[in-house]
N, C-alpha and C positions, 0 to 999 in steps of 0.2 A: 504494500500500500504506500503512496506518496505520501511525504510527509508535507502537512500543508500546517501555514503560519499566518495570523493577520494580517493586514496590511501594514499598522504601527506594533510592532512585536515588542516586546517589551520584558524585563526579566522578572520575574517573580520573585520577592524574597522566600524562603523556607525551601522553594523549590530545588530538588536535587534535579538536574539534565543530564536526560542523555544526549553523546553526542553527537548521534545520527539522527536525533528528530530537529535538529538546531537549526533554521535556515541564515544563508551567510549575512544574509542583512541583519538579523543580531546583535552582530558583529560592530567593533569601534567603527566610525567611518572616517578616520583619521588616518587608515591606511592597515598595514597586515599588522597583526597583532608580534608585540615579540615575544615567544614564548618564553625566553631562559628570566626576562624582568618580569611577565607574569608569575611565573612559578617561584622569584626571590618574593615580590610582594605578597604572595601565599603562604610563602614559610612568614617574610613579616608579622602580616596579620597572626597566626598559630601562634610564637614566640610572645607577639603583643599580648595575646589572651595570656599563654602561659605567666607574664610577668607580671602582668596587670590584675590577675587573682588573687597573687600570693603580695603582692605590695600595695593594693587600694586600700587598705585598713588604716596603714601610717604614712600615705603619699597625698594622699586622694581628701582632705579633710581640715578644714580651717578650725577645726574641734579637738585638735588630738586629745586633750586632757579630760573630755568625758565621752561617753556612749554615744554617739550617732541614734537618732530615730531611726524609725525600721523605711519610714522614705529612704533613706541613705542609702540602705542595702537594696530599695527599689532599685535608686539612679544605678548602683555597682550591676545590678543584672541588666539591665536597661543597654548599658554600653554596651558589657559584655554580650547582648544579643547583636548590639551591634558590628560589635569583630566578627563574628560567626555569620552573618548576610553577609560581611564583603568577602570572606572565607568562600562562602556558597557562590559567589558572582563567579570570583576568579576563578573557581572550582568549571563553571561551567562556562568560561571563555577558556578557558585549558583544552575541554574537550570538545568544545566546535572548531580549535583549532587545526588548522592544515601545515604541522612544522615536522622535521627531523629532530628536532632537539624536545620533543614533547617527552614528559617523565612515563613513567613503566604505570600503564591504567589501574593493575591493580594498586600501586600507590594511591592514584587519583580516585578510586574506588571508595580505599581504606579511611583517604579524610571525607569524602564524602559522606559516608557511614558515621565517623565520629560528628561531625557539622550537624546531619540532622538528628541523630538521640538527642545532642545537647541544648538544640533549639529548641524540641520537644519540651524535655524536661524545662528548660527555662521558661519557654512560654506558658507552661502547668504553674509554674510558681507565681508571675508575674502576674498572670490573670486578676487579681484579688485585687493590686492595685500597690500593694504593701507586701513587706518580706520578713521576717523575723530575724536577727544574726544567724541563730541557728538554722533557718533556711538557706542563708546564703555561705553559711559554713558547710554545709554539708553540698552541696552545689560545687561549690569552687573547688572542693577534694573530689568528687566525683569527675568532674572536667578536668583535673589535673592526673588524673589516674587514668584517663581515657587518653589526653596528651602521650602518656609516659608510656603506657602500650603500642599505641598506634607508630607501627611501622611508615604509615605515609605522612605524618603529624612531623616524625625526626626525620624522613629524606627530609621536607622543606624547611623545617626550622634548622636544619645544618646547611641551607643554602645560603637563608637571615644570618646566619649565625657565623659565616666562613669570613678568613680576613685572609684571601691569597692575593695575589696581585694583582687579580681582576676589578678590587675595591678600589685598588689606587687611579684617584687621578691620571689621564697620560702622560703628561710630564713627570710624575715620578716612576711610572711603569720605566719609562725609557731613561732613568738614572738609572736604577738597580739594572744593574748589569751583572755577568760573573765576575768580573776583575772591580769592578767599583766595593764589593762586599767582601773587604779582603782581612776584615778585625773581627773579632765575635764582639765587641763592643758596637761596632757600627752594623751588623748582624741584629743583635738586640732591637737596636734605634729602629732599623728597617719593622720589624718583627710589629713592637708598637704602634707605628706610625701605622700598618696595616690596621690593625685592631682598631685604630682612631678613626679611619680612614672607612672602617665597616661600620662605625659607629653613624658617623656622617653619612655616609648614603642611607641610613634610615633615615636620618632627619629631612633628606631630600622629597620622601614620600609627605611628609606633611607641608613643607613648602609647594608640593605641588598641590596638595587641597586647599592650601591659602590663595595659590593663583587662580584654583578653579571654582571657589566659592564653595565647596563641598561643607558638608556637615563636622562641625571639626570636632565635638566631644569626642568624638570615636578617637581621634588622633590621640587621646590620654593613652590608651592602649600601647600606641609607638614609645609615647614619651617615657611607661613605664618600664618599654625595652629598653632604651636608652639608658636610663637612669641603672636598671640593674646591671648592663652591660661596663658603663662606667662607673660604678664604684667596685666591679669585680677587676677592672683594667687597674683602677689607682690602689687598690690592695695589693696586685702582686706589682705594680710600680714598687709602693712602698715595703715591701717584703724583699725586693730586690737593691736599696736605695741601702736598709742595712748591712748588706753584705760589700758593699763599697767601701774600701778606708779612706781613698783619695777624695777627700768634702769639695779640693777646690778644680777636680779635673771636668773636662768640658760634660763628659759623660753622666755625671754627678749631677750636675748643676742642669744638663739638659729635662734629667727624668725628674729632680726636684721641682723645677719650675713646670714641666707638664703635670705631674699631681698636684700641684698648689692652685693650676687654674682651670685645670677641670674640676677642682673639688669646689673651686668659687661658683665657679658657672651653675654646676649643676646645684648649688647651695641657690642661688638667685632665682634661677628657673623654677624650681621646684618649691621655695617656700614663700617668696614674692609673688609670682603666678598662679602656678597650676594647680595648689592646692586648694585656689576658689574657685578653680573653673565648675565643680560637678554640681551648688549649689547654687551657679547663677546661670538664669532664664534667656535676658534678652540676648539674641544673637549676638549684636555687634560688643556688647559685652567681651563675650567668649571669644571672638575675634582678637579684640586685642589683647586679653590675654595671652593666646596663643601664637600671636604676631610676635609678643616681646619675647616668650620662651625660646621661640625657634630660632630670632635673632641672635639671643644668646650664645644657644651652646653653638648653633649653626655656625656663628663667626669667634665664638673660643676655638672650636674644634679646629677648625682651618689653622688658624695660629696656633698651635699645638702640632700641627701636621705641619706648619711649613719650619718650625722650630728642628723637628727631628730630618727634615730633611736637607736643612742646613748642614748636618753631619757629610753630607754625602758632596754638596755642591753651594758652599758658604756664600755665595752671592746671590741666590736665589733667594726669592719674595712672593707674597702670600700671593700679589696678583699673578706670579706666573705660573699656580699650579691652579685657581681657581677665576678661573675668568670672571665671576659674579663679583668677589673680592674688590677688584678695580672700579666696577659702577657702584657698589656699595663706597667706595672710599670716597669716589667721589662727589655723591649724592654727600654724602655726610660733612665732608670740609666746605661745598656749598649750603650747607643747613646749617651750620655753625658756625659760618661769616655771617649770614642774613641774621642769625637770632644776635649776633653782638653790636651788628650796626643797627638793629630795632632796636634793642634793650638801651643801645645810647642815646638815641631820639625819646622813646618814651622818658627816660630818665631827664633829659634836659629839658621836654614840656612839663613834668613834675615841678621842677626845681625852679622855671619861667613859664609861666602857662600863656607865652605872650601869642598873639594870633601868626607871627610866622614861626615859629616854635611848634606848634598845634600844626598847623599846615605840613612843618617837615615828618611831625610825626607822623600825621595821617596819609601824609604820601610814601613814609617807609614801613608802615605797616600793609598796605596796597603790593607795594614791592616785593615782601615778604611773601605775601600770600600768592603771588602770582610765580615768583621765583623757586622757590622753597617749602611753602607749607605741606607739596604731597611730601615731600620726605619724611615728615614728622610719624614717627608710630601713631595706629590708628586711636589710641589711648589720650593721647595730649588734643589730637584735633579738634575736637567739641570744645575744647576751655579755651585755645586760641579762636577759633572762632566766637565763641561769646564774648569774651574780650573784644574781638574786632569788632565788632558792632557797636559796645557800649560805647567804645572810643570816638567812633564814626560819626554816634548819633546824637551824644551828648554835648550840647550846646554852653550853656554856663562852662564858664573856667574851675567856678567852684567846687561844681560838682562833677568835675572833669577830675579834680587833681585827685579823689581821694582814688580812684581808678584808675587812674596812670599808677599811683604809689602800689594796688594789690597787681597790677599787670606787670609791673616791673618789676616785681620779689617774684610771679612766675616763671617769666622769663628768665631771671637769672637763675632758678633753680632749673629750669628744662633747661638751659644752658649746661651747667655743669652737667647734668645727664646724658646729652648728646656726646661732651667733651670725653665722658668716657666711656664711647662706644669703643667696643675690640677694637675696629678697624682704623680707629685715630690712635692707637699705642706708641705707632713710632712717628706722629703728627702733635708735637706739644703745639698746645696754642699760644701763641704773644700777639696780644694786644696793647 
């Protein structure tokens, strides 16, 4: 019998596919699917579930110090049905697809099988509306024991999981050479830099749901891969850092300084950010939240990878291993000229609120915002913008000045903030 499809075909979430009823329209229309970034985003997503079970109790929670509502344990299942649909998507863009490099079916079988018990089962709980701990305790060991079985669960999470040279940038593929890795110390460096480098390209999957407007709570799932992949990374750093005697050799100082700023980052990210992400509603909210985390580690991480790969080829810089690096630097030393020559103008209409005083301000706040303001995270833009208005609109000098005076103690504090974005480290400001 032929297999026939709507007109607008569409995927169903819970739905397990087969891949001979799939018709190719389905399919991305972006062009041929690639199977091998498919099936890494598959292990992604499994890995995310698996991380994000066993760490949402102390990650996931602007409450550590008392008991979560049993809502809490809702949102925790909530997501987690979320990892498991896009489990199930890429499950069934795997097998409509037409590649050589497609994994061994009864793999794709075997998550397939784990994917829908567990939506099963969590959809049965979820229903009520509210979840108990102890529901959701005995849930996340159940999915976690279903993980640790399943044969097709560990092919892809050792795909997420792998730091071979395929993670690296091409500019450092094409340093490591055989003769370039000629120390076990710069062996090491390499070794790390991989693992950093695996780290980052997960965080690539959630900057691509920031560019595509995707639903981003689910992305806590990535970030809680990340987080446990890097503090398993800076433990055996630091396990390794004691068995050095030379405190002041380059190699010393390299792996110190990479555990000290991934330990920040992922300290920022994680207790600044994400840990209010699961209790707040409005989208744009959770947006910037997720903007400022990504930024984060996404631009510590880089600087941490181009640090070790300095071992290998000391003149090299952050921009020549990450292209994005360069228009990030650049957005940012143009956001950080415009916020100090505002904050001078607001502050001299402050200080003389005389009519061409007001005038310059009002024309370099226009400046600003034409010049500079997308660059701002989407976090700061609502209070620059409402500032820009009251400035604009308010008439008296009077009642002008006491608003220049709270506009100008923001700016100078979004100032400093900008100033120490990653990618201004080696960009001191003088003004």
């Amino acid at each position: 019998m032929t297999p026939t499809v709507s007109s607008q075909p569409v995927f169903v979430p819970g739905t397990i596919y087969n891949g001979a009823v799939i018709d190719i329209r389905m399919l991305d229309e972006t062009g041929p699917l690639d199977a091998r970034a498919t099936a890494y985003e598959l292990g992604l997503w499994l890995a995310g579930l698996d991380s994000f079970i066993s760490t949402f109790d102390r990650l996931f929670t602007d409450q550590p110090s008392t008991l979560p509502d049993s809502k809490h344990w809702y949102k925790a299942m909530r997501l987690a049905r979320s990892g498991l649909l896009r489990c199930s998507e890429l499950y069934y863009l795997l097998r409509a697809a037409d590649s050589d490099e497609l994994p061994d079916t009864a793999l794709l079988v075997d998550v397939a099988n784990l994917v829908r018990d567990s939506l099963s089962s969590n959809e049965a709980l979820t229903r009520a509306g509210v979840i108990r701990p102890d529901g959701w305790r005995v849930w996340r060991e159940e999915l976690a024991a279903r993980l640790s079985r399943s044969a097709g669960a560990d092919h892809f999470m050792s795909i997420a999981r792998g730091a071979d040279s395929e993670t690296l940038p091409e500019t450092l593929r094409d340093l490591i050479t055989p003769g370039s890795v000629n120390t076990g110390e710069v062996a090491e460096n390499c070794g790390i830099m991989r693992e950093f480098a695996s780290i980052h390209k997960a965080l690539e999957v959630v900057g691509r749901m920031l560019r595509n407007d995707d639903p981003l709570k689910p992305s806590l799932l990535i970030f809680a891969f990340v987080y446990e992949r890097t503090q398993t990374l800076i433990a055996q750093i630091n396990n390794r850092l004691s068995s050095v005697k030379d405190e002041e050799s380059e190699f010393f100082i390299a792996l110190d300084g990479a555990s000290y700023s991934a330990s920040m980052e992922i300290r920022k990210a994680f207790s600044q950010e994400l840990s209010k992400v699961v209790n707040v509603r409005p989208a744009h909210l959770v947006y910037a939240h997720i903007e400022v985390a990504h930024s984060l580690l996404s631009a510590g991480f880089e600087e941490v990878i181009a640090s070790f790969a300095r071992s290998l080829k000391p003149e090299i810089k952050v921009s020549d291993i990450f292209s994005s690096f360069k228009t990030k630097l650049e957005q940012s030393l143009i956001l950080r000229a415009a916020l100090a020559k505002t904050l001078r103008a607001v502050k001299a209409a402050e200080e003389e609120p005389s009519k061409s005083e007001i005038v310059n301000m009002r024309n370099m706040v226009e400046l600003f915002n034409h010049e500079a303001f997308h660059f701002l995270y989407y976090k700061d833009k609502e209070t620059v913008e409402r500032f820009t208005e009251e400035v604009q609109f308010t008439v008296d000098p009077k009642d002008l000045v006491p608003i220049l005076h709270r506009f100008g103690a923001y700016l100078e504090t979004l100032l400093g903030a900008v100033s120490m974005r990653a990618v201004l480290a080696d960009h001191p400001f003088e003004d």
